[in-house]
N, C-alpha and C positions, 0 to 999 in steps of 0.2 A: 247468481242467485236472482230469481224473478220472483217477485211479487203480483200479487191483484188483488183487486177491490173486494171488497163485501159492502157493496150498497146496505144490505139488512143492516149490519152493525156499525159500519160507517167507520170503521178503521180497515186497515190495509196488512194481509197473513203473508207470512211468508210459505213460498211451496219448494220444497224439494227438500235436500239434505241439510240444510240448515234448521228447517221447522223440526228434522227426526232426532239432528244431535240436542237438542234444547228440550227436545221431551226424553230423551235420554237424561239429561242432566237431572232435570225436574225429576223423574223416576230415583236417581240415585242418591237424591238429597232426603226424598218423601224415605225410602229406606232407610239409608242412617239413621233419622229421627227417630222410625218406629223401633232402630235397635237403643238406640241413647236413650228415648225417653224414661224408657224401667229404670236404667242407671241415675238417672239426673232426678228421676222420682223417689229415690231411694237414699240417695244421698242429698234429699233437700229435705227431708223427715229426718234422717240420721241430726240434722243441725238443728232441727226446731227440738227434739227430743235431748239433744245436748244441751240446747239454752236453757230450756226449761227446766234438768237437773242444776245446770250451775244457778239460775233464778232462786231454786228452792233450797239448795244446799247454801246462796247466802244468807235467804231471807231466818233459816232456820238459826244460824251463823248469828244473826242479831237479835233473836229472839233469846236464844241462850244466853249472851253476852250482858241484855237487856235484864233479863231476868238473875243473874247473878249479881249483877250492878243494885237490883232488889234488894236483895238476899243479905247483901253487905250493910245495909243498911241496920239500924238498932229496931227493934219492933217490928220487922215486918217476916210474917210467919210466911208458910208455903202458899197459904191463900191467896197472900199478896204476890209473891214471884210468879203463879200461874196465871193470878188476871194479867201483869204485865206480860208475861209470854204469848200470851190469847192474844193480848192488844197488837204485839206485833206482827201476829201471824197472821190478824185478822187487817191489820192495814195492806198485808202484803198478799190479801186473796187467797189464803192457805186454809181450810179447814181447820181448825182446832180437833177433832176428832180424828182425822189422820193422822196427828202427832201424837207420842209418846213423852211426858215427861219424868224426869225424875229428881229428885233434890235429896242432897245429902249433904249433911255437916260431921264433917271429919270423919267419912266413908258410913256412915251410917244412916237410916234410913229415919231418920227424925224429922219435929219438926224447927224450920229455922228460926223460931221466936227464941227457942231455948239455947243456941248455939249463942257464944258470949267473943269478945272481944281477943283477935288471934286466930279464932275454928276458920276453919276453909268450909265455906260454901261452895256445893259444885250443883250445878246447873246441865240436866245432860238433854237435848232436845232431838227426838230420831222420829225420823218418817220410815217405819215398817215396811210398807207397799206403796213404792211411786205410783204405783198406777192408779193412789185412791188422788194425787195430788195433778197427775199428769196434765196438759193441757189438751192431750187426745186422747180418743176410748181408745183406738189402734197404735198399741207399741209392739216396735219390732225389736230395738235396738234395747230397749231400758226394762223389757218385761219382766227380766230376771235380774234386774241389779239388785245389789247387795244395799242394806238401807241404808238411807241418808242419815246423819248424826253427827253434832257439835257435842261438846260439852265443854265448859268452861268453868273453870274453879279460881275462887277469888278469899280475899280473906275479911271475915266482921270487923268492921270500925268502931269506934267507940261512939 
C-alpha cells in the first residue's frame, strides 16, 4: 500500500485498494443505519409511550387510594374526596379534566357524608382518552388503548 502527501490538508491518504475497501465499509455501515434507524426510532417511542401509561396508570393508583383514604373518614362528603383526588393528580402533572371520577357508598351513587360506620366507600379514578394525558401529541402504540382506571373500596370508620 503506498501512501502520499496532501500538502493542502497536511495529513497523509491512502491510494489504492485499501482507501476503496474502507469506503466500502463506511458505505455499508451509512446503510445499515438508514435501515435501523426507523426500527430503533420506533421502538424508542414505543418506551416513552410505555412509561408514560405506567406514570399515569400509578399516578391515578394514588389518587384513588388517596381519595378513598378520604372517604373513610367521618364528615367528609364527595367534595372532599374530589379535591383530594385533584390534589394528587394535580401534584403529579395530570389534568384533572381528563379524569373521570366516581364515588359510591355501598354501590350506590350518593353522597359520602351520608354513608355511616361499616358502608364501603369506593373510589373509581379512569382516564377515558390517554391522549388527553399523553406526554406527546404523536401516539402510535397507545392511541387506541383501552382507558386507564383504579378503583379502590374501603370501609367508613367511626
Amino acid at each position: 500500500m503506498t501512501s502520499r502527501s496532501d500538502s493542502r490538508w497536511g495529513f497523509r491518504r491512502r491510494v489504492g485498494g485499501a482507501w476503496n475497501a474502507s469506503r466500502r465499509r463506511r458505505a455499508a455501515a451509512t446503510v445499515e443505519l438508514a435501515l435501523l434507524f426507523p426500527l430503533l426510532t420506533l421502538l424508542l417511542d414505543g418506551m416513552v409511550e410505555s412509561g408514560c401509561a405506567f406514570l399515569v396508570q400509578q399516578a391515578i393508583c394514588d389518587a384513588a387510594r388517596k381519595g378513598c383514604a378520604t372517604g373513610t373518614l367521618p364528615l367528609n362528603s364527595n367534595a372532599n374526596i374530589t379535591a383530594d383526588v385533584n390534589a394528587v393528580l394535580a401534584a403529579k402533572s395530570i389534568d384533572a379534566g381528563a379524569v373521570q371520577i366516581t364515588i359510591l357508598v355501598n354501590g350506590q351513587a350518593v353522597d359520602a357524608i351520608t354513608a355511616v360506620q361499616g358502608d364501603q366507600i369506593s373510589v373509581q379514578v379512569t382516564v377515558p382518552d390517554f391522549t388527553k394525558v399523553a406526554w406527546t401529541s404523536h401516539l402510535i402504540f397507545m392511541s387506541n388503548a383501552p382507558p386507564l382506571g383504579q378503583t379502590v373500596v374501603m370501609m367508613r370508620r367511626a
